[in-house]
C-alpha positions in Angstrom: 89.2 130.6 147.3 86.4 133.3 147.2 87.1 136.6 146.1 85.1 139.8 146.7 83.6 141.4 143.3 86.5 144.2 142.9 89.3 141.5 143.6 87.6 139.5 140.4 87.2 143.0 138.4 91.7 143.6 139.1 92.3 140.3 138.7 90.2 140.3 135.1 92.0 143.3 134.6 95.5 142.7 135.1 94.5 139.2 132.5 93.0 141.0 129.9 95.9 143.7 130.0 99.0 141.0 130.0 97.8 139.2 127.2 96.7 142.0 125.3 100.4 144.2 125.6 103.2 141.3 127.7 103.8 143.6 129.7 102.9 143.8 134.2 100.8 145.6 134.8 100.4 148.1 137.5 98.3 150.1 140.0 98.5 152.9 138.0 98.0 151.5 134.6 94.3 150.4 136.7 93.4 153.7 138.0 93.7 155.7 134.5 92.5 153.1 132.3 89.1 151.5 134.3 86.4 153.1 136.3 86.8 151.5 139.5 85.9 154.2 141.5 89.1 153.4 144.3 92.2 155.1 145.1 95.5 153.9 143.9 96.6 152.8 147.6 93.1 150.3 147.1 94.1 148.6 144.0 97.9 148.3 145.3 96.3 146.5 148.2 94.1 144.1 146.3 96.7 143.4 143.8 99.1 142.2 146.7 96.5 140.2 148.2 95.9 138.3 144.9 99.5 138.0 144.8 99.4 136.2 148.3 96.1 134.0 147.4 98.2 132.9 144.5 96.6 134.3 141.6 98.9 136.9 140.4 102.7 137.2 140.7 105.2 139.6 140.7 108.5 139.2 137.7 110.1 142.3 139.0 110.3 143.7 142.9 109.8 147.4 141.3 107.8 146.1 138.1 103.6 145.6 138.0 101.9 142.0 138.3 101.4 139.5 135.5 98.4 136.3 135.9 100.1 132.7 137.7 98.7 129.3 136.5 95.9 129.9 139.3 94.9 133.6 138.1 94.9 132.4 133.9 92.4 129.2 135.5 90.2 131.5 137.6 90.3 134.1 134.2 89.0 131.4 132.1 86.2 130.0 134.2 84.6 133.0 135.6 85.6 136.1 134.5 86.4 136.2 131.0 84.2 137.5 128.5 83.9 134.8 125.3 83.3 136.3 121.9 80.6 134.9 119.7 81.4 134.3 116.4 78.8 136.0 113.8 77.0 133.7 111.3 79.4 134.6 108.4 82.5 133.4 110.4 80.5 129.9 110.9 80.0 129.6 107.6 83.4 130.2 106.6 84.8 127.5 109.0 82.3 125.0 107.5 83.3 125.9 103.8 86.0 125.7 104.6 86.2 122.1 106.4 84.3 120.6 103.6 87.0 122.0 100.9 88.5 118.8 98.8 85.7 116.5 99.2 84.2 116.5 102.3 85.9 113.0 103.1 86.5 112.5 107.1 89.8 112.3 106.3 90.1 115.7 104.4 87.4 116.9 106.9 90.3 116.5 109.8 93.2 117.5 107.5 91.5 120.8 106.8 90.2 121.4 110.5 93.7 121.5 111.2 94.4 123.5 109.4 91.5 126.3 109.9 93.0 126.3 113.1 96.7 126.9 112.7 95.5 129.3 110.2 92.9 131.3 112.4 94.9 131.4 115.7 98.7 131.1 114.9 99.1 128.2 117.0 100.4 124.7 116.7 97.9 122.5 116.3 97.6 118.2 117.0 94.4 116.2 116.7 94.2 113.0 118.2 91.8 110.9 116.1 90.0 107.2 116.7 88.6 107.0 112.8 90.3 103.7 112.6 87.2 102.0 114.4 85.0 103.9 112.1 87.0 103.0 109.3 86.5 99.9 106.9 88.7 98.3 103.8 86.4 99.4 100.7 88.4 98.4 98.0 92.1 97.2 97.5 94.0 98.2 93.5 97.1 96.9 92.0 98.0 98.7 88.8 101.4 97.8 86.9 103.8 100.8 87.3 106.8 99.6 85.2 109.0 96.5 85.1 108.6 95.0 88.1 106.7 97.8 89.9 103.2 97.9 90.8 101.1 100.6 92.5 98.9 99.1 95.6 95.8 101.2 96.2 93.7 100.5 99.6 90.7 102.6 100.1 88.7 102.7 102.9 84.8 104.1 103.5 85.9 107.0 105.1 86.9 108.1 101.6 90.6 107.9 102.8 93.7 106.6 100.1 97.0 105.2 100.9 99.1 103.7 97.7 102.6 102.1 97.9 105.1 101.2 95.0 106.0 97.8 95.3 109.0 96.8 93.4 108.9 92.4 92.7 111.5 90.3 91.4 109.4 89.5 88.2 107.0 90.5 86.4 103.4 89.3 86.6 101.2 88.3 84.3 98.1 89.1 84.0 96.2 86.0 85.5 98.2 86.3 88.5 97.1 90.2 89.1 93.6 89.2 88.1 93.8 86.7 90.7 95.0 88.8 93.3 93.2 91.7 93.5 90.2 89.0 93.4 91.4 87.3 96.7 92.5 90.2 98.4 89.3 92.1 97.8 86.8 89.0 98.5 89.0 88.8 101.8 89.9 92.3 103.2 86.8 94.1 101.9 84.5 95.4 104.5 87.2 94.7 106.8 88.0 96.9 109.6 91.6 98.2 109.3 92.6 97.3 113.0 91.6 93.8 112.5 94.4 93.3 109.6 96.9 91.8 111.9 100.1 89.8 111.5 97.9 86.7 112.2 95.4 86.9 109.7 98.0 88.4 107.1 100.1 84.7 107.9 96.6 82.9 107.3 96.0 85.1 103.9 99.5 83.9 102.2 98.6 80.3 103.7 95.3 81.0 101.8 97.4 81.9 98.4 98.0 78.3 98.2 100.4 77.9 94.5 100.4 81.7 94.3 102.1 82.3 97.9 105.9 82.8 96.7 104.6 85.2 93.8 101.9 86.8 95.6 103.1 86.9 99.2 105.3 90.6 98.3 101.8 92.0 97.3 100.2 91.0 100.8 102.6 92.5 102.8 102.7 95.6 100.6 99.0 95.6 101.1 99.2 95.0 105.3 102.0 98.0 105.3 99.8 100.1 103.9 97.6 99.0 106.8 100.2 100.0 108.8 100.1 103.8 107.8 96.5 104.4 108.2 97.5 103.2 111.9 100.1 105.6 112.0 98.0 108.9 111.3 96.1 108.6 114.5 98.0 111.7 115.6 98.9 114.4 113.5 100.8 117.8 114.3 100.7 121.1 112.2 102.3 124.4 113.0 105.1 123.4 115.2 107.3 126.4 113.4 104.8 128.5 115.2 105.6 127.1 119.0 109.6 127.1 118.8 109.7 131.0 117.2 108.0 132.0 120.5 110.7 133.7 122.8 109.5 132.2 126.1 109.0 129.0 124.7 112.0 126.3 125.4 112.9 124.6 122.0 114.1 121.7 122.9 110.8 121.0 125.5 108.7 121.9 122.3 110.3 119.4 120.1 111.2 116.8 122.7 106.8 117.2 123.2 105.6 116.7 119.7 107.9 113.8 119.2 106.3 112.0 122.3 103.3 110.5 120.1 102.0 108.5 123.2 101.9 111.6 125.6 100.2 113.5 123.1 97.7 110.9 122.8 97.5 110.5 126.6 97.0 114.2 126.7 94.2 114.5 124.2 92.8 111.8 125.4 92.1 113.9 128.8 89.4 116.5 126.6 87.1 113.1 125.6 84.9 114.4 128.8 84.5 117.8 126.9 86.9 121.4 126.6 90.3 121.4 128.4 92.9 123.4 128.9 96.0 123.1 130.8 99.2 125.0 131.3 103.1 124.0 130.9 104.5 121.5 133.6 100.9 121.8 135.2 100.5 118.4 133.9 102.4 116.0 134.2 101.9 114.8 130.0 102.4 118.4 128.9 105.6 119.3 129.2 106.4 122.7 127.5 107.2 125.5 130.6 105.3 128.7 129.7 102.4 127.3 127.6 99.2 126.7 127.3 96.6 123.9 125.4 93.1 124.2 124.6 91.8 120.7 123.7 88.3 120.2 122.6 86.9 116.8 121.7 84.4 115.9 118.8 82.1 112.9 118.0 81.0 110.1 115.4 77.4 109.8 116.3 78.1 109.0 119.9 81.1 107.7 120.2 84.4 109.6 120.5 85.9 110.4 117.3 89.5 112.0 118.7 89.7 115.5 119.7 92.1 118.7 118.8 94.8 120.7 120.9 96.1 124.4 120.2 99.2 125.1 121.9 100.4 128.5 122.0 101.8 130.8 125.1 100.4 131.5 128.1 99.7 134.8 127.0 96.8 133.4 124.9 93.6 135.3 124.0 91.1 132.7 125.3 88.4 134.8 124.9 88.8 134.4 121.1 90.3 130.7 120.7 88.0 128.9 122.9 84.7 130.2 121.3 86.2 129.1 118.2 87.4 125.9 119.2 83.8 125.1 120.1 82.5 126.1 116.7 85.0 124.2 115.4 84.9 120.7 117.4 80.7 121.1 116.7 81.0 121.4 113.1 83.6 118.5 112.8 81.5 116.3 114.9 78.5 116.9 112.6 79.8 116.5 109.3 82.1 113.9 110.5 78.7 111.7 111.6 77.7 112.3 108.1 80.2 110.9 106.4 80.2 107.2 108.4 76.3 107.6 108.3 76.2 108.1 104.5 79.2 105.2 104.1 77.1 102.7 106.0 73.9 103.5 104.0 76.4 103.0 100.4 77.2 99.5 102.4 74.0 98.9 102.7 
């Protein structure tokens, strides 16, 4: 659909206007507030032919126009006016990211964070570190009677531990012993690869030492498990379900469908996205909106991150900075696997 030059101007008015006050906006609101150099009875007319052509709509019969789905899309592809973020802002964001270590795993953690904090949105991240990610080194340290702490650390610079609780106590051959096997056997092992299979052929492998040993292995493949589990993480719900046009129930009901989030994020891999509620079909919240932007490992696809917020988002402000953001991540995350692999070198 091709719009004439004043048509885009109303249209990029009536945008900027809604998301900046919520409320319609109207003829009159035009003619006093922007130099367009028409009469009232003008804008009235464009107005209701971008209402007909789909692009704006009107809540009220007596009440001004707000954007539809079409008007936000054509806003955000041609007529908005991105702001640039200064060289101080950039360096805040990557100070910021590299707080706690500058692990990918605290890289991500913090990103998410930046960008609740930044924009007031919810925020998910959908990540593929696991194929990045090797076994490093694998602890067990006596925690009591009967209780020992399991350590598995991975190059990324990630740690998971687990108490596991035995029916005896071991002695100190037998722990000497084990974290010997289980390091000569998982280390340099990708974390994927530690499967029910090869964790049946590592007791088998145990050989006297199976019925002591075995609790330990499994204690060691469920912390496998949990490194599998963080592949997608959500922040900031709170901040979707206290906005009043937002349906509760859709919001929750969204963030607890791990698989169409992933499906969803999955969609930005080809580069910025963003889609509106019940648009698409894996994004289910009515009166919302996501901006997904991806980020790399080198060049292959390291995950990507959503915001979800309200329609009535400023994407002038929170795409520019989901740019800077999803840039930054990718270089700092090649980094750290590029430094990892030289220390495993």
């Amino acid at each position: 659909m091709k719009l004439d030059q004043r048509k885009m101007n109303v249209l990029s008015i009536v945008v900027d206007e809604y998301i900046k006050t919520g409320e319609p906006v109207g003829s009159k609101t035009i003619i006093e507030n922007f130099n367009l150099n028409v009469s009232s009875a003008t804008i009235r007319n464009d107005m209701a032919a971008l209402e007909k052509m789909g692009f704006l709509q009107q809540p009220h019969t007596s009440a001004g126009r707000i954007p539809s789905y079409l008007g936000y899309r054509m806003y955000i592809e041609k007529l908005m006016n991105p702001e640039t973020l200064s060289e101080e802002e950039k360096q805040k964001i990557d100070s910021q990211l590299l707080a706690g270590g500058g692990t990918a795993q605290t890289v991500l953690e913090n990103a998410i964070e930046v960008l609740s904090d930044a924009t007031g949105l919810a925020v998910v991240n959908s990540t593929n570190m696991l194929q990045f990610s090797v076994i490093t080194r694998v602890e067990v340290i006596p925690a009591g009677k009967k209780l020992y702490a399991l350590l598995m650390i991975t190059s990324t610079g990630d740690i998971k531990n687990k108490i596991c609780r035995l029916e005896f106590d071991l002695s100190n051959e037998q722990l000497g012993f084990f974290t010997k096997f289980i390091n000569e056997n998982l280390k340099g092992k990708n974390i994927e690869n530690l499967t029910p299979a090869m964790l049946q052929n590592l007791a088998v492998a145990l050989g006297s030492y199976m019925i002591s040993l075995s609790p330990l292995l499994y204690a060691v493949y469920e912390l496998s498990e949990e490194f599998s589990k963080d592949n997608i993480q959500v922040s900031g719900e709170q901040k979707l379900l206290e906005q009043s046009d937002i349906d509760s129930v859709e919001a929750v009901r969204f963030f607890n469908e791990k698989q169409e989030l992933s499906h969803l994020l999955a969609s930005a891999f080809s580069g910025l996205q963003v889609v509106f509620g019940k648009e698409n079909d894996n994004f289910t919240v009515t009166n919302s909106s996501m901006i997904m932007a991806p980020y790399q490992i080198g060049d292959e696809l390291g995950g990507s991150f959503g915001v979800i917020g309200p329609l009535r988002l400023d994407y002038a402000k929170v795409i520019p900075y989901m740019k800077y953001l999803s840039e930054s991540v990718t270089k700092m995350l090649s980094q750290v696997i590029e430094d990892s692999d030289e220390k495993e070198r």
